[in-house]
C-alpha positions as CSV (number, residue, x, y, z in Angstrom):
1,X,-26.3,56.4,-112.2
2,X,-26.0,53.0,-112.0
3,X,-23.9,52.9,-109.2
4,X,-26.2,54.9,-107.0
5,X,-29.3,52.3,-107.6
6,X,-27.2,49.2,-106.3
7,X,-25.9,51.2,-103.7
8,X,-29.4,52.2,-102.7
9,X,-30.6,48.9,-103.6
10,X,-28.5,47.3,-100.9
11,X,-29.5,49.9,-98.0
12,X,-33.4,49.0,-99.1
13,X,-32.4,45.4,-99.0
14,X,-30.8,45.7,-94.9
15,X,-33.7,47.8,-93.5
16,X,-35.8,44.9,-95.2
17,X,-34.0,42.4,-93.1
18,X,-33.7,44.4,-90.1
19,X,-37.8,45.6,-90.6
20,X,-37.2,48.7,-91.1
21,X,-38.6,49.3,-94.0
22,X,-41.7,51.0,-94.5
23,X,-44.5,49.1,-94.8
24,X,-42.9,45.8,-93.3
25,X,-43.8,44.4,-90.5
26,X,-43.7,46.4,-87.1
27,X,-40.6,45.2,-84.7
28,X,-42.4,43.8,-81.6
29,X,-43.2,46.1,-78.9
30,X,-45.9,47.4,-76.5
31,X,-46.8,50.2,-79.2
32,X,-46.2,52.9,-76.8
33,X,-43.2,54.3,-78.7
34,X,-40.6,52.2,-76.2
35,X,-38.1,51.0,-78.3
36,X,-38.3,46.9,-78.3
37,X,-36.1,44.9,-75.6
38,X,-32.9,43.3,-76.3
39,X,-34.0,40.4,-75.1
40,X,-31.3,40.5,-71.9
41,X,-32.7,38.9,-68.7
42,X,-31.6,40.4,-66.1
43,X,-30.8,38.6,-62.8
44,X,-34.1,38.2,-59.8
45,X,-34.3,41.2,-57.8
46,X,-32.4,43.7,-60.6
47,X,-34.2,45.8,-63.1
48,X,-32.5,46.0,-65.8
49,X,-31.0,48.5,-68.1
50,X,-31.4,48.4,-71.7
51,X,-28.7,49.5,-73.9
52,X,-29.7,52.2,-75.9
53,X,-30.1,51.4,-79.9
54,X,-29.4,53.9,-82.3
55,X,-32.2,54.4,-84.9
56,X,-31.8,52.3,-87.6
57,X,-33.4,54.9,-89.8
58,X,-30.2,57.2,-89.3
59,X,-27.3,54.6,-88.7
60,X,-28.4,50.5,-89.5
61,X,-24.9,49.4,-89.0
62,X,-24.5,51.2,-85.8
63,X,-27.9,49.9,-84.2
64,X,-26.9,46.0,-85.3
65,X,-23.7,46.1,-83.7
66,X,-25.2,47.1,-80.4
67,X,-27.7,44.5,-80.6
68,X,-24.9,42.0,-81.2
69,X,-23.3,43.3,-78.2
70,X,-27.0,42.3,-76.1
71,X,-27.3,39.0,-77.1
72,X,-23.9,37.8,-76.5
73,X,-24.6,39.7,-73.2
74,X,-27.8,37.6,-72.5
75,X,-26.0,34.0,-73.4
76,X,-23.3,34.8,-70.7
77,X,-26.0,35.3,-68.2
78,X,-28.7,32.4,-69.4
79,X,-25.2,29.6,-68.8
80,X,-24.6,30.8,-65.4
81,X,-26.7,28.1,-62.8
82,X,-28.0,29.7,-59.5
83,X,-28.7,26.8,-57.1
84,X,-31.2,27.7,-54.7
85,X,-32.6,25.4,-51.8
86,X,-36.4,25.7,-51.1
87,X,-37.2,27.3,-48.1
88,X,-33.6,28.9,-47.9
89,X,-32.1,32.4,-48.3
90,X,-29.3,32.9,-50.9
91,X,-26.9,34.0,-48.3
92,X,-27.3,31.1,-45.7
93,X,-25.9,28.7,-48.8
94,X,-22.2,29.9,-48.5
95,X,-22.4,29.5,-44.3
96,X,-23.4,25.9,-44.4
97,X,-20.5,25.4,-47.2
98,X,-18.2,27.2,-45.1
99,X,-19.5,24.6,-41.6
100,X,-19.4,21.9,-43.6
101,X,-16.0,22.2,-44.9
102,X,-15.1,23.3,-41.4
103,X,-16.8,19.6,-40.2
104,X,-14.6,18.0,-42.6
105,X,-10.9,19.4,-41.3
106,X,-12.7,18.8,-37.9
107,X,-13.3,15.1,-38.1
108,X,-9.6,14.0,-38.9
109,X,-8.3,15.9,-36.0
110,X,-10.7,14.7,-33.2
111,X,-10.0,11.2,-34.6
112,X,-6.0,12.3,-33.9
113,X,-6.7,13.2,-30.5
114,X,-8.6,10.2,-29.4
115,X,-6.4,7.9,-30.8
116,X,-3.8,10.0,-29.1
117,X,-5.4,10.2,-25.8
118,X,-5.8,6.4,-26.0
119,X,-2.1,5.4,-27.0
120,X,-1.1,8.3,-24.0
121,X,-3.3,6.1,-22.0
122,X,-2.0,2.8,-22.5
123,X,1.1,4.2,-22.6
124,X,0.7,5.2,-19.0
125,X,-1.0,2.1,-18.0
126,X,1.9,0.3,-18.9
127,X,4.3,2.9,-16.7
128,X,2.6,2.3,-13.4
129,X,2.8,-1.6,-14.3
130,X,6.7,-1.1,-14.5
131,X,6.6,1.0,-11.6
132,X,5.4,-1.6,-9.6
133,X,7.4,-4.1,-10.4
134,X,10.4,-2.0,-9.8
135,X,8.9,-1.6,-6.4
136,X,8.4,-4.6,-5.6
137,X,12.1,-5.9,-6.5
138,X,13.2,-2.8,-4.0
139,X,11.1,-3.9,-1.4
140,X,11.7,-7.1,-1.5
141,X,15.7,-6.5,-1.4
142,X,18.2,-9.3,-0.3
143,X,19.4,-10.4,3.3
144,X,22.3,-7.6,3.2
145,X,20.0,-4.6,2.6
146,X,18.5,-3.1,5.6
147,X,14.7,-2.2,6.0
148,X,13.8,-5.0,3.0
149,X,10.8,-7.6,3.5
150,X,13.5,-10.0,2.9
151,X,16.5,-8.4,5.3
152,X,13.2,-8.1,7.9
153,X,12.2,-11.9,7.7
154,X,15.6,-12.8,8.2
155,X,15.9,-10.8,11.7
156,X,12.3,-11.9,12.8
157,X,13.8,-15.6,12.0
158,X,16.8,-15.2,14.1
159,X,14.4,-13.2,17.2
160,X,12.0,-16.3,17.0
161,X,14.5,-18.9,17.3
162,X,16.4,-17.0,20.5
163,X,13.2,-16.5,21.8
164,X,12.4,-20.5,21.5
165,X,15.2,-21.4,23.1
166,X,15.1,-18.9,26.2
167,X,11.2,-20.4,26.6
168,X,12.6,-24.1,26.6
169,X,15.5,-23.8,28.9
170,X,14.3,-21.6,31.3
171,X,10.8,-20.7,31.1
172,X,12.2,-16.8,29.8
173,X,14.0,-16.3,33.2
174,X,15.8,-13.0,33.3
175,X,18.8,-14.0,31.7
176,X,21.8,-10.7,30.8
177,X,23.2,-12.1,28.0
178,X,19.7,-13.1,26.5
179,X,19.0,-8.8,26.9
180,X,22.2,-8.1,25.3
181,X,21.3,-10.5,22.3
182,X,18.0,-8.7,22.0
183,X,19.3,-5.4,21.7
184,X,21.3,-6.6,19.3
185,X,18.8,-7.8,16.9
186,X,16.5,-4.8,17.7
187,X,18.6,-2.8,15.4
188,X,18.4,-5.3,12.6
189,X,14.5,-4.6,12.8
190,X,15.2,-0.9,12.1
191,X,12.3,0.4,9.5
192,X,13.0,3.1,7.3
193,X,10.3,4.9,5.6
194,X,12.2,6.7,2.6
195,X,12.5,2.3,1.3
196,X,8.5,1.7,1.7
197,X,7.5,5.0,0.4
198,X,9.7,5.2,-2.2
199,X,8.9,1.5,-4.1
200,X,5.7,2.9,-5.1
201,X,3.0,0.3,-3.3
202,X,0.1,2.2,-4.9
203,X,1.4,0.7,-8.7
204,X,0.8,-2.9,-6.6
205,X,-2.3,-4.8,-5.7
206,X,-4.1,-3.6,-3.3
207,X,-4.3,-6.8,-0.9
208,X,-0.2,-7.3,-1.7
209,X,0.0,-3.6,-0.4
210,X,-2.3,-4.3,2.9
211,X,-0.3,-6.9,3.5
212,X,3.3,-5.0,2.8
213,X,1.8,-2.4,5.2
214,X,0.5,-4.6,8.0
215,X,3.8,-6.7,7.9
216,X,6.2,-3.4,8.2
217,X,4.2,-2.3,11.0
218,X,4.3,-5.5,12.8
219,X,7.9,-5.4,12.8
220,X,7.7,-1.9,14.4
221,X,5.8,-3.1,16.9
222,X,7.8,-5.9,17.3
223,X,11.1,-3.4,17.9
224,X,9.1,-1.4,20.4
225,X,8.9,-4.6,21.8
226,X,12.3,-5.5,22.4
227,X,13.0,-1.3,23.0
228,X,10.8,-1.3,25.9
229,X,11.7,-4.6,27.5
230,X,15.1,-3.2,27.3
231,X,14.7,-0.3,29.0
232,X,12.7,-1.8,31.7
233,X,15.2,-4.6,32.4
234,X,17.4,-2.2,33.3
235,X,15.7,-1.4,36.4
236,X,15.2,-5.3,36.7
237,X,18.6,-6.2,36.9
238,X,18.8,-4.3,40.0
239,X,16.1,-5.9,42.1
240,X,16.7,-9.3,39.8
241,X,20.5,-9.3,42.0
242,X,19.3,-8.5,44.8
243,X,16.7,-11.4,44.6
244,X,19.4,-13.1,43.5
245,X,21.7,-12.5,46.5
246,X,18.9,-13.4,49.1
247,X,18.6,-17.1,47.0
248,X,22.2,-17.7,47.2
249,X,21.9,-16.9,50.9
250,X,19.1,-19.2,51.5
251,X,20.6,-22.6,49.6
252,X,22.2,-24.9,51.6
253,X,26.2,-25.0,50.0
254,X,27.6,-28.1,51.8
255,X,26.3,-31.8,53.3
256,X,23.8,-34.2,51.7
257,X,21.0,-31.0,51.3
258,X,23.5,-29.0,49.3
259,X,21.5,-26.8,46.9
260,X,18.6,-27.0,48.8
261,X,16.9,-24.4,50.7
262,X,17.4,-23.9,54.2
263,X,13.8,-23.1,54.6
264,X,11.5,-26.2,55.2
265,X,8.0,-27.5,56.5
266,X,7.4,-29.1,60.0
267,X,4.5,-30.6,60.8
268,X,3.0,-30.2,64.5
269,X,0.1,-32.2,66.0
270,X,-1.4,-32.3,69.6
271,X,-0.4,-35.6,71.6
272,X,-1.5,-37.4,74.8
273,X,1.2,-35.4,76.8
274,X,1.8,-32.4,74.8
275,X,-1.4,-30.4,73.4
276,X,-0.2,-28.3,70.5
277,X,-2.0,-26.9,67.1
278,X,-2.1,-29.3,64.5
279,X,-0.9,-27.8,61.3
280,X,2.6,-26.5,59.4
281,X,5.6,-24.6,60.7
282,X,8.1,-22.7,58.3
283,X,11.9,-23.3,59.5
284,X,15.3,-22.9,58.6
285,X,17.8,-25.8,59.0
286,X,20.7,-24.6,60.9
287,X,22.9,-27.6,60.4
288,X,23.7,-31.5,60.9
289,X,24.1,-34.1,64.0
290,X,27.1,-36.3,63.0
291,X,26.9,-38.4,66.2
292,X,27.5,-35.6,69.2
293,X,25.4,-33.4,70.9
294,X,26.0,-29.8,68.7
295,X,25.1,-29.4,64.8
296,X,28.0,-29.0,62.1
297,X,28.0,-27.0,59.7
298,X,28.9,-30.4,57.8
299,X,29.7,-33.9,59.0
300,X,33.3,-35.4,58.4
301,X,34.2,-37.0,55.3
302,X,32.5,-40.2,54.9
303,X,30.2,-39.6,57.8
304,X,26.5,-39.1,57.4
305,X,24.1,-36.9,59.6
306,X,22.6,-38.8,62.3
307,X,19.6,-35.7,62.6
308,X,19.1,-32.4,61.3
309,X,19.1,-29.1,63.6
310,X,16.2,-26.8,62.7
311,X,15.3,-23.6,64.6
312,X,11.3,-22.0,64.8
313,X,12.5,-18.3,65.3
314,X,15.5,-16.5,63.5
315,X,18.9,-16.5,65.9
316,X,17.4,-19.1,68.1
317,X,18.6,-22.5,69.7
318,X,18.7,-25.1,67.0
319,X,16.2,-28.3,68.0
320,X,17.3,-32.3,66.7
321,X,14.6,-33.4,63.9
322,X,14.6,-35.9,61.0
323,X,14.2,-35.3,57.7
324,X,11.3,-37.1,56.0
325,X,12.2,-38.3,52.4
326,X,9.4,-40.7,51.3
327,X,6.0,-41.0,52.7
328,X,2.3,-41.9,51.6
329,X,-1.0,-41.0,53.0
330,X,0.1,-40.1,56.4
331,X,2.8,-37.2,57.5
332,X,4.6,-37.6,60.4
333,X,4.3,-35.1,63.2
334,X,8.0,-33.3,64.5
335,X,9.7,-34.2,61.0
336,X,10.9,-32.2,58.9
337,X,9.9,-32.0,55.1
338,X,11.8,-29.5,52.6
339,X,10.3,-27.2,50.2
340,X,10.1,-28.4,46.7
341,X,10.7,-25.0,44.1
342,X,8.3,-23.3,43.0
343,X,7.3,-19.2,42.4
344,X,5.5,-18.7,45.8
345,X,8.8,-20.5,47.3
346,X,11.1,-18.2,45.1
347,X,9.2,-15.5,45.9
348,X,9.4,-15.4,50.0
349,X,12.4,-15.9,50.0
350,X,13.7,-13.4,47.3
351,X,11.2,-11.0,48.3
352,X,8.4,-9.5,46.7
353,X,10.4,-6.7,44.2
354,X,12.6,-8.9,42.8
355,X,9.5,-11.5,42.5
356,X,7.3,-9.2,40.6
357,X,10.1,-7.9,38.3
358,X,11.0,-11.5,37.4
359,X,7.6,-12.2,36.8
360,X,6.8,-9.4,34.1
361,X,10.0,-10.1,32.5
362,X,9.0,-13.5,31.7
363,X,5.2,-12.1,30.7
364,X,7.4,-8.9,28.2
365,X,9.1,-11.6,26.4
366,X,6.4,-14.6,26.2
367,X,4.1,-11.5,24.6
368,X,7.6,-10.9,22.0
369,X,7.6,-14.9,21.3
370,X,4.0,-14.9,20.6
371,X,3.9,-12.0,18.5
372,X,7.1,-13.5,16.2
373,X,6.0,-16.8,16.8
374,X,2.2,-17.0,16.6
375,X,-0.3,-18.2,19.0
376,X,-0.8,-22.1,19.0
377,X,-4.2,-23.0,17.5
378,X,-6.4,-25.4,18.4
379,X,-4.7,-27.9,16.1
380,X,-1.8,-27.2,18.6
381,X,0.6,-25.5,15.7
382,X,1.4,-21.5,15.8
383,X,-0.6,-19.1,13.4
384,X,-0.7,-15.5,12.9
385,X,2.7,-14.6,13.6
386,X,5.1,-12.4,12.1
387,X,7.2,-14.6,10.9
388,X,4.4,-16.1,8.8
389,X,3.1,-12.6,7.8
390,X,6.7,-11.9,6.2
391,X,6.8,-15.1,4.6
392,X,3.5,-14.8,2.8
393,X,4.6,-11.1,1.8
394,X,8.1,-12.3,0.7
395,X,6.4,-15.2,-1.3
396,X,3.8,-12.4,-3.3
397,X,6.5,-10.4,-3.7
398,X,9.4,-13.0,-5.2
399,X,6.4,-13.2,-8.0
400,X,5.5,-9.9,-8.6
401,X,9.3,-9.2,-9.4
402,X,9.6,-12.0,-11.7
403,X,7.2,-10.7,-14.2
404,X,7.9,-9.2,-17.5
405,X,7.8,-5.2,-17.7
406,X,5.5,-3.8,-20.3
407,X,6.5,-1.5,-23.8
408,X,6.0,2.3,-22.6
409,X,6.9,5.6,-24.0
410,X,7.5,6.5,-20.1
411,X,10.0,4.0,-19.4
């Protein structure tokens, strides 16, 4: 019997804890017959499902192990944070994570690529530099390389100093061996594009490049030059002889007036006893008085002519005269005065084809000399030729070769 009263003692003694015993205080609740809440919060927007308690009337152990079960349910939920912005929804918070994280493996990577694009950059900066200097050591070449600034200036050099001395000794006379030399050197002024195109001028500054262009085409002009005097002095040579061949006719080849034209002046003026024109004649000396009555071709050796024969008309009878050497103010009339040279001289009697092809042979290579040369300035010395175009260029060009390349991953 006794065991039956502790046993039941101990049952009375749990529902008293639990407050289930009658006449203990009521468990908290609406009165309403619901069965009190397990105290789980359940998460905004969820309604929440209460576990179902056995009664504690029937089966106390059963109910308190369910209600253990709740409250270790409801401290799991109560230590998990929820971090919501104001003003934002739930979802938008794991977007801006993901944009921001995106930012962040964004910002290395554009950093990459600028510092990339600017190493590519100076990297190419530095390529064109080379370039140009390689160009300018190819265009400025050596004497032995054809088409080179340098090769060029030495050709123009040789032209100018032919060209001097043809305008010194003979005032640019037609001259054959002068046309050969010319031709000659107009192959050493051969340009050949594939050299200037190919040494790059636009990697070099821009005025050094003006002036590479204006010199090369100056010395194509200056082969045209020589290509078209050329070819027109081949029709000169034939009128040039034949002018030639009327001189050698007309000059006097033996006596004192050797070399000198058989064409002279005679001066006529009206007398008391013979009324004439008073003016000039144009005549031909025929030959010499050595003391008789006919003219000679020539007088013995170591005689002089006494007079001179002259004749007014071609094929006509020679007539005695004098030759006047020296005079002053006053001419005399019935003497005979020869013709000093000069063009209009050279001209009548060469004849007027031969005259004007001498003349614009002279004027093709004068306009050659001046181009190489330069026109005289007022200071009397010779500027803006070709020669001192190729000089300048050669000198800009010596210095741009001399410098230093530059580091570049496009070497």
């Amino acid at each position: 019997m006794s065991e039956k009263k502790a046993g039941s003692r101990d049952i009375s003694e749990l529902k008293a804890r639990l407050g289930l015993k009658k006449g203990g205080a009521a468990p908290a609740g609406k009165g309403n017959g619901e069965r009190p809440s397990s105290g789980v919060i359940a998460p905004p927007g969820l309604v929440p499902q209460r576990p179902v308690i056995p009664n504690a009337h029937d089966d106390p152990f059963a109910a308190m192990n369910v209600m253990a079960a709740a409250a270790t349910v409801q401290k799991a939920q109560e230590k998990e944070i929820i971090v919501v912005r104001e003003g934002e929804h739930v979802e938008h918070v794991g977007e801006k994570s993901t944009g921001a994280l995106a930012l962040k493996l964004a910002v290395p990577a554009i950093a990459g690529l600028v510092v990339g694009i600017a190493i590519a950059k100076i990297g190419s900066s530095a390529s064109y530099y080379n370039e140009g200097l390689r160009g300018a050591k190819s265009l400025l070449g050596d004497k032995n390389t054809p088409s080179t600034v340098t090769s060029l200036k030495k050709a123009l050099a040789d032209l100018d100093t032919l060209l001097d001395e043809a305008k010194t000794k003979n005032n640019f006379k037609p001259n054959a061996d002068l046309d050969k030399k010319l031709k000659d050197l107009a192959t050493r002024l051969e340009v050949k594009s594939d050299i200037v195109f190919r040494a790059k001028q636009g990697s070099l500054d821009a005025d050094l490049s003006g002036q590479i262009l204006s010199f090369y085409a100056g010395v194509i002009e200056a082969k045209d030059m020589i290509d078209v005097h050329n070819k027109a002095a081949i029709g000169d040579d034939i009128l040039l002889k034949k002018g030639k061949a009327a001189a050698d006719a007309a000059e006097i080849k033996d006596g004192p007036l050797a070399g000198q034209m058989r064409y002279a002046v005679l001066v006529s003026a009206p007398t008391e006893s013979e009324k004439t024109d008073f003016g000039a004649k144009l005549v031909e000396i025929a030959g010499y008085y050595c003391g008789g009555n006919s003219p000679q071709p020539k007088c013995p050796e170591g005689e002089s002519p006494t007079a001179y024969a002259y004749r007014n008309d071609p094929g006509s009878t020679p007539i005695k005269g004098d030759v006047v050497t020296q005079g002053s103010d006053s001419v005399p009339a019935k003497k005979i005065l020869l013709l000093l040279p000069n063009g209009i001289r050279d001209s009548l009697i060469k004849g007027g084809e031969p005259t004007v092809s001498e003349y614009y042979y002279a004027r093709r290579l004068r306009a050659l000399y001046d181009r190489v040369h330069g026109k005289p300035g007022q200071d009397g010395k010779a500027a803006g030729g070709l020669l001192e175009e190729g000089n300048k260029v050669e000198t800009r060009l010596t210095t741009e070769a001399g410098r230093g390349t530059r580091f570049s991953f496009f070497m």
